[in-house]
N, C-alpha and C positions, 0 to 999 in steps of 0.2 A: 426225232422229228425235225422237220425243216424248218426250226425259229418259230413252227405255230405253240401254242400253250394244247395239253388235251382240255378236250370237254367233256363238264361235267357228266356221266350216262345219266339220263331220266326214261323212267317208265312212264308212257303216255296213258294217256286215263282213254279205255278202252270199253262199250256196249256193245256186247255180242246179241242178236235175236235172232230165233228161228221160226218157221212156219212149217208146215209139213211137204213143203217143197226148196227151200231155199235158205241160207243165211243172209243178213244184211249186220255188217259190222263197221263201227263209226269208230274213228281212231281222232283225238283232240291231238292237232299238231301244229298250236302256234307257232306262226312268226316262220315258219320253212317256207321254202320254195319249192314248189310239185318238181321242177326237174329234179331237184336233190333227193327226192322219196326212193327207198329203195324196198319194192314188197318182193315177198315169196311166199307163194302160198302151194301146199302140198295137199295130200287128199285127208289130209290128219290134223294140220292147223296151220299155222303164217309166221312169218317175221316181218319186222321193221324195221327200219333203220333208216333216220332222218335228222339232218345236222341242222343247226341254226348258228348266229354269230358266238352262243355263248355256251350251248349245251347241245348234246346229242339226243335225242329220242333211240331209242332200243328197245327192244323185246319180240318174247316169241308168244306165242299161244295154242295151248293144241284146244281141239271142236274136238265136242259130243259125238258129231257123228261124219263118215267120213263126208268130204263134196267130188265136186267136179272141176281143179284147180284151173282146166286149161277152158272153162266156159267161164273164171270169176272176171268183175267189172269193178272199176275202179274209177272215182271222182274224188276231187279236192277241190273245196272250196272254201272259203274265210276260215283256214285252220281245219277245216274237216274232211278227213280223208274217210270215204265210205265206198265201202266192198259189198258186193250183192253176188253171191256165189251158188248156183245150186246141191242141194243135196245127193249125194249118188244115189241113193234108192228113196225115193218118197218114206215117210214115216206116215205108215199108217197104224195108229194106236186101238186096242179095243178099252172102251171106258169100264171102270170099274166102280161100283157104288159101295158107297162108306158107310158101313153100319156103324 
């Protein structure tokens, strides 16, 4: 490395939800800077990767069901970086009663 020290990896503390159209997933990313945020996100789940003065944020995550990676949305703000991504096919469930 160029005289820098590495940083520690940390797994960001991550809330995935779904509805029957969409995902909305909140990623805790103290102290970064959004231009530093680097996402990917495929039709199967994402990565991260986000450095700060002392630690790195990383990790990947695969979804339940596939999305639509090239329609997902992305904001950051006080540390929270939130993805709102559609689902590729609705989930439609039929209910089933609990004897």
């Amino acid at each position: 490395m160029s005289g820098e020290e590495a940083k520690i990896p940390v797994l960001p503390a991550v809330c995935i939800y779904h509805d029957e159209e969409k995902y909305l997933i909140e990623v805790e990313l103290a102290g970064v800077n959004k231009e530093d945020i680097h996402l990917e996100m495929t039709e199967r789940g994402f990565c991260i990767k986000a450095p700060r003065d002392d630690i790195e944020y990383f990790g990947c995550w695969t979804l339940a069901h596939d999305v639509k990676p090239n329609e997902a949305k992305a904001t950051f703000k006080n540390g929270l970086l939130t993805i709102t991504v559609p689902l590729a096919k609705p989930m439609r469930g039929r209910r089933i009663s609990i004897e």
